[in-house]
C-alpha positions in Angstrom: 20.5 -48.3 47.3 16.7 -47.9 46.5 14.7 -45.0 45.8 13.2 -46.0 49.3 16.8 -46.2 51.1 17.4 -42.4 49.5 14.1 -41.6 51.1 14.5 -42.3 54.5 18.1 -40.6 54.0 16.6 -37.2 53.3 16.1 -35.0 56.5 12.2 -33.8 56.0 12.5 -31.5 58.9 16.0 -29.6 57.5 14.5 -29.6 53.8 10.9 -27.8 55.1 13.4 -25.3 57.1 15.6 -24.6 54.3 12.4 -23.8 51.9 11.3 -21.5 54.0 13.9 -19.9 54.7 14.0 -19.2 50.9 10.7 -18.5 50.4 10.8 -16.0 53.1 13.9 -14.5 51.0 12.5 -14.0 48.0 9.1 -12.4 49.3 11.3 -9.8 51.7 13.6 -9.2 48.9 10.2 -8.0 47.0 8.9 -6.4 49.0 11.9 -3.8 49.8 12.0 -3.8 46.1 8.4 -3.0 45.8 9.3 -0.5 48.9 11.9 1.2 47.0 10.1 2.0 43.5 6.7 3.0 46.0 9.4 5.6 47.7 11.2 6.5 44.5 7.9 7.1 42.7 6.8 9.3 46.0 9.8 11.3 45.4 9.0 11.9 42.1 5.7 12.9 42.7 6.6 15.1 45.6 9.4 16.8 43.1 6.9 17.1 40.6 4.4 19.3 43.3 7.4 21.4 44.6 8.1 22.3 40.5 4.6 23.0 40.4 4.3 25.0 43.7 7.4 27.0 42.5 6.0 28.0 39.1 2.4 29.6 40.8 4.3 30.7 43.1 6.5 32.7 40.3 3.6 33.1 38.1 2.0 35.1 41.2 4.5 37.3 41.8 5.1 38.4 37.9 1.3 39.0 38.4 1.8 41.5 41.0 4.7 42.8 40.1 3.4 44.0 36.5 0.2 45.2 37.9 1.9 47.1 40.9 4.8 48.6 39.6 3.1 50.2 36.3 0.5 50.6 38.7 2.4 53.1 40.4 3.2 55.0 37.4 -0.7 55.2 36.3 -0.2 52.8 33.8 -2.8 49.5 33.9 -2.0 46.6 31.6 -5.2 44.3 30.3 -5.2 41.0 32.5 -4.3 39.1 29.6 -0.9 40.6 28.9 -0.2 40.3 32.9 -1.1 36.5 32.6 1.1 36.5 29.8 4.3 38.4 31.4 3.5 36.3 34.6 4.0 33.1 33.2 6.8 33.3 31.1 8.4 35.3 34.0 7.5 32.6 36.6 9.1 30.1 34.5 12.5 32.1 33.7 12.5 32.1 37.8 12.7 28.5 38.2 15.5 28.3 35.8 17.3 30.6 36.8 17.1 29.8 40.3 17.5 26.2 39.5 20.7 26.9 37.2 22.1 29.0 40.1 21.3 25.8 42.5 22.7 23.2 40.4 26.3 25.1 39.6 26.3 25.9 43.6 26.4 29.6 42.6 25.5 31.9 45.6 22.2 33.7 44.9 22.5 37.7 44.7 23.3 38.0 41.2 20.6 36.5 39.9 18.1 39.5 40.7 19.9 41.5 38.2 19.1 39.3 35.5 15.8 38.4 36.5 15.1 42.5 36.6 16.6 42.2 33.4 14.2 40.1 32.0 11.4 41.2 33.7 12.4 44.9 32.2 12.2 43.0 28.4 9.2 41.4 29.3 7.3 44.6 30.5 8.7 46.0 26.5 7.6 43.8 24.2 4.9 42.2 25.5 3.7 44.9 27.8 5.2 47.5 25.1 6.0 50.3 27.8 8.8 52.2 26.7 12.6 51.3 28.7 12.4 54.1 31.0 8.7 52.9 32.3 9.8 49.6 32.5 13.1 50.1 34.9 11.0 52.1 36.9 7.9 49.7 37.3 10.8 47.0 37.6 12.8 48.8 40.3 9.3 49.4 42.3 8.4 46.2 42.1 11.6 44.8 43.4 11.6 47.1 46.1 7.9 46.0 47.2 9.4 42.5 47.1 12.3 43.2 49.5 10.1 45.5 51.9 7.8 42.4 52.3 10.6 40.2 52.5 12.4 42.6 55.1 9.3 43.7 57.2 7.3 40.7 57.1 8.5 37.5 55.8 11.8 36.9 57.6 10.5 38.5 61.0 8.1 35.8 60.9 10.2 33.1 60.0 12.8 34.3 62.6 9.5 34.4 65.3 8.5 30.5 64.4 12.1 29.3 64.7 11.3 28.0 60.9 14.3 27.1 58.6 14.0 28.7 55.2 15.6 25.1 53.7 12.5 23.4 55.3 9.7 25.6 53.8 11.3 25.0 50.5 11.3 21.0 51.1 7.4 20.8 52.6 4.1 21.3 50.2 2.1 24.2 50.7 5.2 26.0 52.8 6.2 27.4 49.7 3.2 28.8 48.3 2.2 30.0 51.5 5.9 32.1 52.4 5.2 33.5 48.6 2.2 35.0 49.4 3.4 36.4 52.3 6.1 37.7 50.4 4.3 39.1 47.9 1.6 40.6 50.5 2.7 44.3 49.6 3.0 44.1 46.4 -0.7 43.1 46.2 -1.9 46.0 48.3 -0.2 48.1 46.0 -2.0 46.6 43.1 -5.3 46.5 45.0 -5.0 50.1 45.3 -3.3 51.2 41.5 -5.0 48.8 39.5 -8.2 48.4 40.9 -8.7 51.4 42.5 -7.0 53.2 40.0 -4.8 55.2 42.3 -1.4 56.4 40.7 1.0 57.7 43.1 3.6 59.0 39.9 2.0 60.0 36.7 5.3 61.2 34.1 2.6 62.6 31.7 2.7 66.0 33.6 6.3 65.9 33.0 5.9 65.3 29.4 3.1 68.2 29.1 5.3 70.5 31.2 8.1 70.0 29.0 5.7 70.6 26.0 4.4 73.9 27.3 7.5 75.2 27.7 
């Protein structure tokens, strides 16, 4: 048999389908795996403005919450040392709460620590003494709750809107925090700017002095 004979033996029409049916193979198989990193790499992105979202969020409300709740007691910290507290506060807040996430551990507990640490942070960086900073801390938190109480869930309960999906979606987040944290900023407007100090424990460190 000839090269010729093995020519006329090969079925053109069966070869062409058979190479296209690979190439068309190969170029879907590409382009799900192009797909998949392109989705992957979306996730990660996504993830990576979440984390972010989460620590202003945080760094926000340790903002407040130092201004505010010394606020109350007359006391006004320089904006620097708030930026300071606020940001290592915001970022113990996303551990913690990502700690308690990973493990599956029910949240509840975890305000006592983060009071805890908020309570440190207010003493050596803000260097109010411990009795100043469990009262700041306990004012704060129950500014935080009040908002949470009053306004924040209300709402969410109004819209029908699933606290899992605000946590999932970009800007949902920051935007719930700021609700949440809506008292606590009137309350600094109003001690720290204004200067308006609804408990001042001087007069009951003069009293005691008098007497």
């Amino acid at each position: 048999m000839t090269k010729y004979d093995i020519l006329e033996n090969i079925d053109g029409t069966k070869c062409l389908k058979n190479f296209a049916k690979n190439l068309f193979s190969r170029i879907y198989q590409g382009i799900l795996k192009n797909s998949t990193e392109d989705f992957t790499l979306y996730s990660k992105v996504v993830q990576l403005v979440l984390m972010i979202e989460n620590l202003v969020m945080h760094f926000i409300e340790g903002f407040f919450m130092s201004g505010a709740g010394l606020g109350v007691l007359g006391i006004r910290l320089k904006i620097r040392t708030m930026v300071w507290i606020a940001s290592i506060y915001g970022m113990i807040v996303y551990g913690v709460r990502r700690f308690y996430i990973l493990n599956q551990i029910s949240f509840g507990t975890h305000s006592f620590i983060l009071i805890l640490c908020f309570m440190l942070l207010l003493m050596f960086l803000g260097k109010q003494t411990f009795f100043n900073s469990f009262i700041a801390s306990l004012i704060s938190l129950t500014l935080l709750t009040m908002a949470d109480g009053i306004l924040l869930l209300p709402t969410l309960n109004y819209l029908e809107i699933n606290p899992v999906f605000i946590a999932e979606k970009r800007g949902y987040l920051l935007l719930a925090g700021l609700v949440s944290n809506s008292i606590l900023i009137v309350v600094f407007m109003i001690t720290y700017v204004f200067k308006v100090s609804f408990i001042n424990f001087d007069i009951f460190q003069i009293n005691q002095e008098e007497q």
